[in-house]
N, C-alpha and C positions, 0 to 999 in steps of 0.2 A: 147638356147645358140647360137651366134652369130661364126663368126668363129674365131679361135682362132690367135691373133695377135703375128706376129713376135717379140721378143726383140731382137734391136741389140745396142750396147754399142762402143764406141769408144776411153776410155781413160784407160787405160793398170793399172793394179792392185798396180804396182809400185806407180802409181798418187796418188790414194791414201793411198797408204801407207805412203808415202812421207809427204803428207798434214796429216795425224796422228800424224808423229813422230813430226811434226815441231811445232804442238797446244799441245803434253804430258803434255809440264810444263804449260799452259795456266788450259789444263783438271785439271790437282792436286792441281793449286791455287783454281778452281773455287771449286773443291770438297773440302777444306781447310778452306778455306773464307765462304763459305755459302753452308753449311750442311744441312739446311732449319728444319723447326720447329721440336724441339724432341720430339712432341707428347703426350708431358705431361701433367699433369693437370696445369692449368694457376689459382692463389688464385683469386679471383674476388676483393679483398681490404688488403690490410695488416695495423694492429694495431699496434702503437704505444705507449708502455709499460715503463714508468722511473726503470732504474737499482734498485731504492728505494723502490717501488710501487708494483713491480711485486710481487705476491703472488704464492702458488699455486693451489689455486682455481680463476684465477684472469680470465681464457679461462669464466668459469663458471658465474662468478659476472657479467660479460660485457653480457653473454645473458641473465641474470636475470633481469638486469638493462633495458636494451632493451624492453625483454617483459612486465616490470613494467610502461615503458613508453608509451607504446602501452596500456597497460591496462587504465591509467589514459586519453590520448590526444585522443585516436581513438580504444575506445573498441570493434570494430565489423567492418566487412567491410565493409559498407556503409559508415560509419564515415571518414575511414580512405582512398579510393576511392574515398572520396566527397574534402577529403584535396588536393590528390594528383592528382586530376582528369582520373581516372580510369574510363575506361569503366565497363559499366554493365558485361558484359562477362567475365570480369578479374578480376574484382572487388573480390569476392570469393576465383578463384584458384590463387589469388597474396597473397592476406592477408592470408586465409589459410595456405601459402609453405609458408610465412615469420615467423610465430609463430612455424612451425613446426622443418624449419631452427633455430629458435633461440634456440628451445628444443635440437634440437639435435648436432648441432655443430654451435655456432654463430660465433668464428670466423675462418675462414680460413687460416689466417695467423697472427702471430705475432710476434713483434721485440723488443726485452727487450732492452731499450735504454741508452748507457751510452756516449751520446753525447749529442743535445741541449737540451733534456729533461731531462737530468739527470746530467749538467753540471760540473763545476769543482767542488771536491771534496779532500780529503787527500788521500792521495795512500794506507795506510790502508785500510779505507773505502771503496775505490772504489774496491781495491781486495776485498774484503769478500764479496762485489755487487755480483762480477761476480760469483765467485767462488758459490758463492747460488742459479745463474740462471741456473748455471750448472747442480747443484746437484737436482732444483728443475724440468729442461726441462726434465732432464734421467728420474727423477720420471715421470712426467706425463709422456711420453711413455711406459713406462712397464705398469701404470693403464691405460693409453687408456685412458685420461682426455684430452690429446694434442691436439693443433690444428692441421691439418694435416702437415702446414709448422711453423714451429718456429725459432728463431736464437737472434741473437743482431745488433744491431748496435755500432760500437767502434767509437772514435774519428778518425780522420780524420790523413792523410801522412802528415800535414802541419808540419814545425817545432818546434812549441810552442808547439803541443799536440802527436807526432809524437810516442814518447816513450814511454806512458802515454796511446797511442791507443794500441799498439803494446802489449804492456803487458798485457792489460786487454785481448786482443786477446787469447792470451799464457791461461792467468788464465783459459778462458772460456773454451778453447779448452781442456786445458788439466784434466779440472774437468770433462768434458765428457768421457773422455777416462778412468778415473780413476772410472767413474759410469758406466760401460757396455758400451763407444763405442759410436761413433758417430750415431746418429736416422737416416735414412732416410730423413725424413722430414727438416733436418739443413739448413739453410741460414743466409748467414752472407752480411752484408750492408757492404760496405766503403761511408760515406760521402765526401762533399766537394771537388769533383777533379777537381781538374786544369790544369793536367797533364798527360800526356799517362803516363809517365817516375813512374807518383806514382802509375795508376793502376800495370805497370809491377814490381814494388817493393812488390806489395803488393799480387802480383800472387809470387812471389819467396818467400815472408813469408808462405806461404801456403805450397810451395814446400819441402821448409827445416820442417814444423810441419809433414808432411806426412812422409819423409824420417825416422826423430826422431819417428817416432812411426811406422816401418814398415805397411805404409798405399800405397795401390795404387795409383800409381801416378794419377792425375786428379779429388782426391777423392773430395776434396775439393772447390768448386766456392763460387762464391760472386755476389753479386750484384753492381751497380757502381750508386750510383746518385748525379743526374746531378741538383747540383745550383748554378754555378759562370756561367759570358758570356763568360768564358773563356775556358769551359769547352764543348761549344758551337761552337765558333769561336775562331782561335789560332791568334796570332801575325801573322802569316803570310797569313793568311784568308784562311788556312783549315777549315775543320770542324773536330775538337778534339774528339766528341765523335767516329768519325768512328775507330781514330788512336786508340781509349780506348778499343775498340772492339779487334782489334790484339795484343795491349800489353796483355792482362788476359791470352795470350796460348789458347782461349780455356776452358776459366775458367769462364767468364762472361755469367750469365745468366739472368740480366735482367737490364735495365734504368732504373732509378727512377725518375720523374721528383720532384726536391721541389721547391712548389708554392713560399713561402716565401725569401729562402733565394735568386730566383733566380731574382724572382720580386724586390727585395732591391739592391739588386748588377747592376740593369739596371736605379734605378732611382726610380721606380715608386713608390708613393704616398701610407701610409697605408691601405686609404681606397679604393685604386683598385687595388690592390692584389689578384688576383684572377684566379683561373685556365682557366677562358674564357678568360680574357685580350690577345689583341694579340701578345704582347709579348711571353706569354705562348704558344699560340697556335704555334709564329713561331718556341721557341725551341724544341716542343713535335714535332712538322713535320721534323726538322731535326733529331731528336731520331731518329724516326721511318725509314726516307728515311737510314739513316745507320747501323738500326739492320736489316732490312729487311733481310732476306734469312738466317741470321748468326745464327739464331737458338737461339737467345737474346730477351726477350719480354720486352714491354714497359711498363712502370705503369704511370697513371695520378696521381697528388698529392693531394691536399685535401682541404676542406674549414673549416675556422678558425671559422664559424659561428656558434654555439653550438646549440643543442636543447633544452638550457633549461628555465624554469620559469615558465609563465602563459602560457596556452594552445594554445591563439592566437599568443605568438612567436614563442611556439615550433613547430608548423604548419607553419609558416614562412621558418623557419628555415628548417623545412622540404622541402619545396618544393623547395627553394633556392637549397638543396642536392641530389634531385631527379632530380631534371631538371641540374644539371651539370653534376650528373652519367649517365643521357639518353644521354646526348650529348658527355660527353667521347666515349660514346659507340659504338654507331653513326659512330665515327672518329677510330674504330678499336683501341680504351684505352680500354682490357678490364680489367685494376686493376687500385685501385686508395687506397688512405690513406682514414682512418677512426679517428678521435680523441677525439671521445667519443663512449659512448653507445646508444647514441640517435640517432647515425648518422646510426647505422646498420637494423634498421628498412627498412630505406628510400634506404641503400643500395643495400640490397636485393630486394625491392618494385621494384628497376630502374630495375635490373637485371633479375628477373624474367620477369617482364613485358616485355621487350625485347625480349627475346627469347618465351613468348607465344603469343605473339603477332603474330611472323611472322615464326614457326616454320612448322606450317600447310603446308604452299606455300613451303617452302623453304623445305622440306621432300617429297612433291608431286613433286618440280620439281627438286628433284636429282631423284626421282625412275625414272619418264619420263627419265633422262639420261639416268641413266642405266640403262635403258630397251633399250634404243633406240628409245623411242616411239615419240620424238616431243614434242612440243604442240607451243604455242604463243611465245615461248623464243629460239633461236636456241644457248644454252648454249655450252663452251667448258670446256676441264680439267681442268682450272683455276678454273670455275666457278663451277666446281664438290667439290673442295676442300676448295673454300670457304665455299659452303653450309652444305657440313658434319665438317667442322671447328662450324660453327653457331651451329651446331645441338650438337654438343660433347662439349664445351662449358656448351650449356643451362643442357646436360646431367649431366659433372661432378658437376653442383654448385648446382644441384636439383630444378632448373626451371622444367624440363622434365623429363619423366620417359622413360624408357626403351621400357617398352609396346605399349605406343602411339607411339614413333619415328618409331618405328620398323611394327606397323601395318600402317601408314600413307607409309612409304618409300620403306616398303618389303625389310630392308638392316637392318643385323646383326650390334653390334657395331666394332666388325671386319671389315667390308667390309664398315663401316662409316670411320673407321682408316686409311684403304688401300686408300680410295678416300682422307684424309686430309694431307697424306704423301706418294704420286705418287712420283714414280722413274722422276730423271730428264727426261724431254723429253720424259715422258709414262705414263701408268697408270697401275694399277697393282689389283685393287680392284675389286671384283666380286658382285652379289646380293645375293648370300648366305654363 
């Protein structure tokens, strides 16, 4: 030890106390506004269900159908690796976790739809819809049939359908309550926003259902998605979805981008409609730069391209949905829409393949972090939290297992946690 250095200081405690008190309201906006990610499980895709169509065995028929499709285009994984062009190494543990995924839970999320899929209807009708998806989501949670997230989607704040959303709302909800209670797993969509003023109408419907039913305040969120350019860019050349983010209270948990509606609403052409267009890509970049920190995830939206027919389209078709789900992915989307059964194969295929692909390195060089050991990377906190983000991810969708991260990394999924959700300004995770 060298000898020990003087510390001397010259600005009186006052100073800073002063420059504390003057940034308070700055600290309680920034801790208000951006909370930073609530460390949840994130679905990898969510389905798309007509109010008419849903069944309830419908979780079960979409991985039956899946696997049936797999059986007939790509019965083994060579076949199916030679479509998608998988490496040899992957080839195996992809197609294996996809059949296994399909067995045991194919989808992760889903949205019983009583909007553009399940369009206008008599209010009869459309009540005894909802009032059935209620009676039938309570069911599947008591048997554990559920996806792990479930919910609807209603018609939109606009005028024409405004009332007509609202009540289906009401029906849904309140058939839940009247079947043991809202799931856990609940998510509820708002389509079409054009407007902060209709997110925050639609965070106070919410408000007044909780009140009516002695429910905790906050119980309740939604999701917000984004397909006008309005909902993009305001008349006065904001950007709306940020203002979308502070209207919900605190209720909005995730962007939805929709390819379709947002692509028609700019102009473009049937046939280039598409989540890579750069139209698409420049509103998903503006999603993203405004949920950042807010603790709101993003969803990429979906291709209209089906996999069905003769083997050489479904393969098409395939790889068309694999190569958008690797490049969603790529760009930090990691959910998107599915609108068929055939699309969940290739789903999953993008999905796993991405996080075994590169999960090796990226668990070797969080443990060097926290170890402190070095190596070729001089990584910071950010770059901690990314990589145990990668790795809890590939964990919850069942790319990865517990065993390999954990003997690769020497990090519990606890102290995976602790590094994906560091204190501001720290870090707070340990290696055991």
């Amino acid at each position: 030890m060298g000898q020990q250095e003087k510390v001397a200081t010259s600005l009186a405690g006052a100073v800073s106390d002063e420059v504390s008190a003057s940034l308070a309201a700055v600290d309680a906006e920034l801790a208000r506004r951006y909370p930073g990610d609530p460390g949840t499980r994130q679905p990898v895709h969510t389905v798309y269900v007509p109010g008419d169509v849903f069944e309830a065995g419908t979780v079960r028929s979409w991985g039956d159908r899946a696997l049936a499709a797999l059986d007939e285009h790509a019965p083994d994984a060579a076949s199916f690796a030679a479509v998608l062009g998988l490496s040899d190494e992957l080839a195996e543990p992809v197609y294996s976790r996809v059949r296994a995924k399909l067995e045991r839970e194919p989808v992760e999320d889903l949205r019983v739809d009583f909007e553009d899929g399940y369009g206008p209807r008599p209010d009869d009708e459309e009540d005894e819809a909802a009032a059935r998806a209620a009676r039938l989501i309570a069911q599947a949670y008591r048997d554990r049939t559920a996806a792990p997230y479930m919910g609807i989607r209603m018609k939109c704040m606009e005028a024409a359908v405004r009332d007509r959303g609202i009540r289906t709302l009401d029906v849904f909800l309140t058939g839940l309550m009247e079947h043991g209670g809202l799931p856990d797993g609940l998510v509820l969509t708002l389509p079409k926003v054009t407007y902060a003023e209709q997110v925050g109408a639609f965070a106070r419907l919410l408000e007044a259902f909780e009140k009516a039913h002695g429910l905790a305040a906050g119980r309740l969120d939604f999701e917000i998605q984004i397909e006008t350019s309005q909902s993009i860019l305001a008349a006065d050349g904001t950007a709306t979805v940020a203002r979308m983010i502070q209207a919900a209270g605190g209720r909005a948990t995730g962007l939805h981008y929709g390819t379709f509606d947002y692509s028609a609403c700019l102009g473009v052409s049937a046939a280039h409609q598409a989540s890579d267009h750069p139209a698409a890509d420049h509103a998903k970049a503006v999603m993203q730069v405004a949920a950042a920190g807010t603790g709101v995830r993003v969803s990429d939206g979906s291709t209209n391209v089906l996999p069905v027919g003769p083997t050489e389209k479904v393969h098409d078709a395939w790889r068309l949905h694999y190569g958008l789900t690797r490049r969603a992915l790529a760009r930090a989307y990691y959910q998107g829409w599915d609108m068929h059964p055939g699309h969940i194969p290739t789903r999953y295929a993008a999905v796993f393949a991405f996080y075994r692909e590169g999960f090796e390195q990226a668990a070797a060089r969080l443990a060097r972090y926290a170890d402190r050991a070095g190596g070729d990377v001089m990584d910071e906190p950010a770059t901690a939290k990314a990589l145990s983000g990668y790795l809890l991810r590939g964990l919850d969708c069942g790319a990865l297992d517990v065993a390999e991260v954990s003997r690769l990394s020497g990090l519990t999924r606890a102290a995976l946690e602790g590094f994906a959700t560091p204190r501001r300004g720290g870090l707070t995770a340990s290696a055991s």
